[in-house]
C-alpha positions as CSV (number, residue, x, y, z in Angstrom):
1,X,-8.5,14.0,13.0
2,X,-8.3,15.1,9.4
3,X,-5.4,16.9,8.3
4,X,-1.8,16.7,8.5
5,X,-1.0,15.0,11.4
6,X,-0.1,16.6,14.7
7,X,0.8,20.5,14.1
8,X,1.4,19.8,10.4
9,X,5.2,19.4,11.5
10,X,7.5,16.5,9.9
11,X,9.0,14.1,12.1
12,X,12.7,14.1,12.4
13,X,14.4,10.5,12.0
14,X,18.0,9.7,13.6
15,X,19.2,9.2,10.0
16,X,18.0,13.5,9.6
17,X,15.4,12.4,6.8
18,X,11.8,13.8,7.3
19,X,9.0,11.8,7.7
20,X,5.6,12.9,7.1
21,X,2.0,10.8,7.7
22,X,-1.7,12.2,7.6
23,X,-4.1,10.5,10.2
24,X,-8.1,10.0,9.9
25,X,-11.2,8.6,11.7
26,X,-11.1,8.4,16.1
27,X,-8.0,10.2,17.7
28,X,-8.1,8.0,20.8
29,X,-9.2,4.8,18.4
30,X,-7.4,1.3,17.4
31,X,-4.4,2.4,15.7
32,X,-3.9,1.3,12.5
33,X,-0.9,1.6,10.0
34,X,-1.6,1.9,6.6
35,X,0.8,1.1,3.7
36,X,-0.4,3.1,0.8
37,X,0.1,1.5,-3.0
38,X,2.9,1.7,-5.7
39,X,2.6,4.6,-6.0
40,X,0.5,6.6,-3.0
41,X,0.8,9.2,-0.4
42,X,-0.7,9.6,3.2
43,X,-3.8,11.3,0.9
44,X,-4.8,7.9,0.2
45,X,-7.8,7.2,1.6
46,X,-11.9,6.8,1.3
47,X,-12.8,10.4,1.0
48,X,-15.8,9.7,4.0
49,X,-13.3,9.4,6.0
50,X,-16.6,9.3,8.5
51,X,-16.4,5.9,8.3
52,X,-12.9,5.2,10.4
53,X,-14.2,7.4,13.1
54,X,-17.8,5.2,13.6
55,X,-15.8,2.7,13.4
56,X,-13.7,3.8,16.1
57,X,-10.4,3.5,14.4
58,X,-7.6,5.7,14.2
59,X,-6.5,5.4,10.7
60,X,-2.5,6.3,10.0
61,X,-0.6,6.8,6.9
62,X,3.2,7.4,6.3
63,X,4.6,8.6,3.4
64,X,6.8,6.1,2.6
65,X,10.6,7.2,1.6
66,X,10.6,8.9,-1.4
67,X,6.8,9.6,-1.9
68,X,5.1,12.5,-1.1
69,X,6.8,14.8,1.6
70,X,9.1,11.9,3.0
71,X,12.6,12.1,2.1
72,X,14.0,9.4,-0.1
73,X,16.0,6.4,1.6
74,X,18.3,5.3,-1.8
75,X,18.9,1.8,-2.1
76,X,16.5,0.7,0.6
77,X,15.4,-3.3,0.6
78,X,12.1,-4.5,1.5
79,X,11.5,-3.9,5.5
80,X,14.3,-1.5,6.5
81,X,11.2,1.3,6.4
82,X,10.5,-0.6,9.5
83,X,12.7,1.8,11.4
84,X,10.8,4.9,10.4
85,X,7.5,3.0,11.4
86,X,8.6,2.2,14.8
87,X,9.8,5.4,14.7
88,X,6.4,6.9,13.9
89,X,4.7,4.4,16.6
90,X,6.9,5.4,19.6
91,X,6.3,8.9,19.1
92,X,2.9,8.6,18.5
93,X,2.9,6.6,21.6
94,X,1.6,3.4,20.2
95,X,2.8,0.2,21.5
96,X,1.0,-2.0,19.0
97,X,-0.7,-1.4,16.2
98,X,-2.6,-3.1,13.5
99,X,-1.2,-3.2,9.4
100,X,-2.9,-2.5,6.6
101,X,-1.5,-2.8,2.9
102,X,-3.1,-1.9,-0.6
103,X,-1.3,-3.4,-3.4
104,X,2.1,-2.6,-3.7
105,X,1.7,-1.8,-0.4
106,X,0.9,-5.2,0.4
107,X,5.0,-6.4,0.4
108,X,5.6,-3.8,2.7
109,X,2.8,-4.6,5.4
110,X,4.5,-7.9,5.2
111,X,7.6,-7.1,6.3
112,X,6.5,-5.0,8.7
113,X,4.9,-7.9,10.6
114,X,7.8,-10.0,10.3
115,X,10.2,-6.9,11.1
116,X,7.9,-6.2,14.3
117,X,6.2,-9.2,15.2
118,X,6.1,-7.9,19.0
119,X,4.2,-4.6,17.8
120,X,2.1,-5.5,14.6
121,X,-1.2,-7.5,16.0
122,X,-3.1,-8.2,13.0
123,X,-2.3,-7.8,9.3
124,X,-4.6,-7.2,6.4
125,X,-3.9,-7.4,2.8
126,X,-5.6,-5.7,0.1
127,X,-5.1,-6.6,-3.5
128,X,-1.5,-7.3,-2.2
129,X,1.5,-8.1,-4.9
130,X,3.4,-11.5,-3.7
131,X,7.1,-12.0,-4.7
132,X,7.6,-12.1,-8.1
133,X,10.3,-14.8,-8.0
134,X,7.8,-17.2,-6.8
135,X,4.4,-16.1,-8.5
136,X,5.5,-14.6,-11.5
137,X,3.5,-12.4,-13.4
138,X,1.0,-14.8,-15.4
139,X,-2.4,-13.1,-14.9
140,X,-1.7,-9.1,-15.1
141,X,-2.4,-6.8,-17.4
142,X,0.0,-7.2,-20.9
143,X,1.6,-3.5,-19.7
144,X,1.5,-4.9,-16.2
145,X,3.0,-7.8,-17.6
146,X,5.8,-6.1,-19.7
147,X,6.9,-3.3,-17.0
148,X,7.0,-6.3,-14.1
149,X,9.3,-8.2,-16.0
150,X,11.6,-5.1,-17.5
151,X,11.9,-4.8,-13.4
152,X,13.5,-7.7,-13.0
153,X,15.6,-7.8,-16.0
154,X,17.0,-4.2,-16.8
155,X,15.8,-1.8,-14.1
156,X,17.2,0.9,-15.9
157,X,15.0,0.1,-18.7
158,X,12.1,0.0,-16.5
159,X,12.7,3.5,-15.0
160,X,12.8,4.9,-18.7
161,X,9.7,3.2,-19.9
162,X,7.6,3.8,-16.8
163,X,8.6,8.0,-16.7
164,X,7.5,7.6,-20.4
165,X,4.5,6.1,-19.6
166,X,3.8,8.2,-16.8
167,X,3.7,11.0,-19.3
168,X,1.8,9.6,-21.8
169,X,-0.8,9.2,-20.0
170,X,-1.1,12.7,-18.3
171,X,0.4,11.8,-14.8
172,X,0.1,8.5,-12.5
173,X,-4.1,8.7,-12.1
174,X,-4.1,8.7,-16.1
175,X,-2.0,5.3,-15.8
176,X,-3.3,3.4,-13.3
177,X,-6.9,4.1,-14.0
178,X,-6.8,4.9,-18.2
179,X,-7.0,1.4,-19.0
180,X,-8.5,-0.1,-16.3
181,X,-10.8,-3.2,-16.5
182,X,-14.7,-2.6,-16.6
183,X,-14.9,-3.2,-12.8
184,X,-12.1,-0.9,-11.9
185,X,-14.3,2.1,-14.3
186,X,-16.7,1.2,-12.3
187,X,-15.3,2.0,-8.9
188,X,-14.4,5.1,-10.3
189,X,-17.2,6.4,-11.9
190,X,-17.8,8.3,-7.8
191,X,-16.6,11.3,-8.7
192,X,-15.6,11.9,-5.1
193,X,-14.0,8.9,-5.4
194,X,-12.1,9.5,-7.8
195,X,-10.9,13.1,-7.6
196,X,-9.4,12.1,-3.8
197,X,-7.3,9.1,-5.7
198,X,-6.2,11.8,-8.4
199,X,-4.8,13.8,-5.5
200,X,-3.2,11.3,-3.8
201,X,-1.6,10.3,-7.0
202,X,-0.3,13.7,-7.8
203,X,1.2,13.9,-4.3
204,X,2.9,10.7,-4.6
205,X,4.9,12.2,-7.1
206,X,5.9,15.4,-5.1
207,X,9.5,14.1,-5.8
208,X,9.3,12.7,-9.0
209,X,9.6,9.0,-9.3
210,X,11.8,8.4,-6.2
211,X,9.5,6.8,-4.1
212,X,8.1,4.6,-7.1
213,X,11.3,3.2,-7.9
214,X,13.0,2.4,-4.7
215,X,9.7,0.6,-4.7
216,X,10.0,-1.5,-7.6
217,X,13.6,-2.4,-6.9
218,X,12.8,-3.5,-3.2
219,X,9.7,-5.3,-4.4
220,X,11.2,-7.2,-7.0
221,X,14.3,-8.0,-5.6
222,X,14.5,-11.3,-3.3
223,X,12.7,-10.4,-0.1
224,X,14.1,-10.5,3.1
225,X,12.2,-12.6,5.1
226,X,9.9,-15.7,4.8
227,X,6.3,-15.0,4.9
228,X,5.6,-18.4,6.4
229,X,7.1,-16.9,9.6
230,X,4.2,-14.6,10.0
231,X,2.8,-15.4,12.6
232,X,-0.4,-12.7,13.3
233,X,-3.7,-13.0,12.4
234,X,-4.1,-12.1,8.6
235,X,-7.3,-11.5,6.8
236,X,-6.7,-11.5,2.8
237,X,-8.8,-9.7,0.5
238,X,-8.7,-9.9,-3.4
239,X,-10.7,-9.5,-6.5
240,X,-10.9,-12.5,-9.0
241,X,-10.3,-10.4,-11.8
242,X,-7.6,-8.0,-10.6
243,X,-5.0,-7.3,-13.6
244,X,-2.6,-5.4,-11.4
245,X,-2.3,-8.0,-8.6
246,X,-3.2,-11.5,-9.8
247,X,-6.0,-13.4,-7.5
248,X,-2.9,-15.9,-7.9
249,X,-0.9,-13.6,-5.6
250,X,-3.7,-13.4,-3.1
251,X,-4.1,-17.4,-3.0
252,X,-0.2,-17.8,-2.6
253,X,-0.3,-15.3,0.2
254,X,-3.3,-17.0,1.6
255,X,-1.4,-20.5,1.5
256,X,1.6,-19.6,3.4
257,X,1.0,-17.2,6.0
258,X,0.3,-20.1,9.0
259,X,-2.8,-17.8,10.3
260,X,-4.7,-16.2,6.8
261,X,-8.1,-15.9,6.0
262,X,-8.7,-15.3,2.6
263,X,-11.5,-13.1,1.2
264,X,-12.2,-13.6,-2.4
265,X,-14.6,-10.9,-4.6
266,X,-16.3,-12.5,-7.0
267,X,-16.7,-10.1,-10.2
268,X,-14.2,-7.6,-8.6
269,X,-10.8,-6.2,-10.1
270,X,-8.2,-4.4,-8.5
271,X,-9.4,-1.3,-7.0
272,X,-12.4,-2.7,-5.1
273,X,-10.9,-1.9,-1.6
274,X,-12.6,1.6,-2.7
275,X,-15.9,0.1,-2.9
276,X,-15.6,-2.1,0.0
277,X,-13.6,0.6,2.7
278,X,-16.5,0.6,5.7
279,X,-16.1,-3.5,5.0
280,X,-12.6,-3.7,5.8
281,X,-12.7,-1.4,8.6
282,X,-15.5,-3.6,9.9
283,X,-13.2,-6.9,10.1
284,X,-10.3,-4.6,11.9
285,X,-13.1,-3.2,14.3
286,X,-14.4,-6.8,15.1
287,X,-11.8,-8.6,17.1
């Protein structure tokens, strides 16, 4: 099932936004939500997407609001895109469903399991950013660093420098991936690989940078709910020398949900999930 997802037609929420999602892998499979990063688009995903369906997953990505073809939810906090989930789930006729989130994705997964802890069965974080009010942002990349930080101080400021960095570097793929560390180049040096994460990148941006910063203010705002009251299964997986999500984040994760399992990759920076997709699909197969 590769392709916009069913009919190619938008979902209608009660609110009158439109919600769009793509689907991959099994079509009768485990269900599986995936929260895509900051920023992303229901294109993100391991271009085999072969390996979902042997698997015998069914693999399902939203557009969150504001990102891609999903209509923008102004002045959203972390976990009210909850709604549109279970929104997606009932009429995809799922009455549980596992959660998967890449990087600034990660948040969001989150509050989805403590939004829906009757629905959400497992939860597995990738590279996952922790809140910033009680990990900081010692261990990023200096720009990273700097555009973290202008976030939580002056978010006007932030949306100016980020559109300006944006540009700079030739669209979102040029400034996630242009100064990446050695291990990141590496991941991207499949040229399948990379073209698919270029795509997705340019879709996220459909709308401009919506979706990106209704992001960044629900991220780095107080969140909502306590991640020690997580109570699903949660396996953890990190690189020890990501820039864009400390391996800090990961072990502060790791340390307060009651039920975590944490993965470390020795020698791995952010983007390894890339590398490692038919691994990760493995652990959600297993139980």
């Amino acid at each position: 099932m590769d392709g916009e997802s069913p009919r190619n037609e938008p979902l209608e929420l009660e609110d009158g936004r439109r919600l769009r999602w793509r689907e991959y892998g099994h079509p009768e499979g485990r269900p599986v939500l995936y929260c895509h990063g900051l920023p992303g688009s229901r294109l993100e995903h391991h271009p085999d997407s072969g390996m979902a369906a042997r698997r015998g997953i069914r693999f399902i990505v939203p557009d969150r609001p504001g990102y891609g073809r999903t209509d923008p939810r102004s002045g959203r906090v972390l976990g009210e895109e909850a709604e549109d989930v279970t929104a997606l789930a009932d009429h995809l006729g799922l009455a549980t469903f596992d959660v998967m989130g890449f990087s600034g994705g990660g948040p969001h997964a989150l509050a989805l399991a403590a939004r829906l802890p009757d629905r959400v069965r497992r939860l597995q974080l990738i590279s996952s950013l922790a809140p910033f009010d009680q990990v900081g942002t010692a261990g990023l990349a200096e720009g990273n660093r700097q555009l973290w930080d202008l976030a939580r101080t002056d978010f006007p400021a932030f949306a100016r420098v980020l559109e300006e960095a944006i540009e700079a570097s030739g669209g979102a793929y040029g400034l996630l991936v242009g100064g990446a560390l050695e291990p990141d180049r590496e991941v991207f040096a499949d040229q399948a690989l990379a073209s698919a994460y270029s795509r997705d990148l340019e879709e996220a941006l459909r709308q401009g940078l919506a979706g990106m910063l209704e992001d960044a203010a629900a991220i780095t705002a107080p969140w909502p709910f306590s991640v020690e009251s997580i109570e699903v299964p949660a396996g953890i997986w990190h690189g020890e020398q990501d820039a864009n999500a400390s391996i800090a984040m990961g072990r502060w994760l790791a340390h307060r949900l009651p039920r975590a399992e944490l993965t470390e990759w020795p020698g791995a920076a952010h983007f390894e999930i890339f590398r490692r997709w038919d691994e990760t699909l493995e652990a959600l197969a297993s139980d």
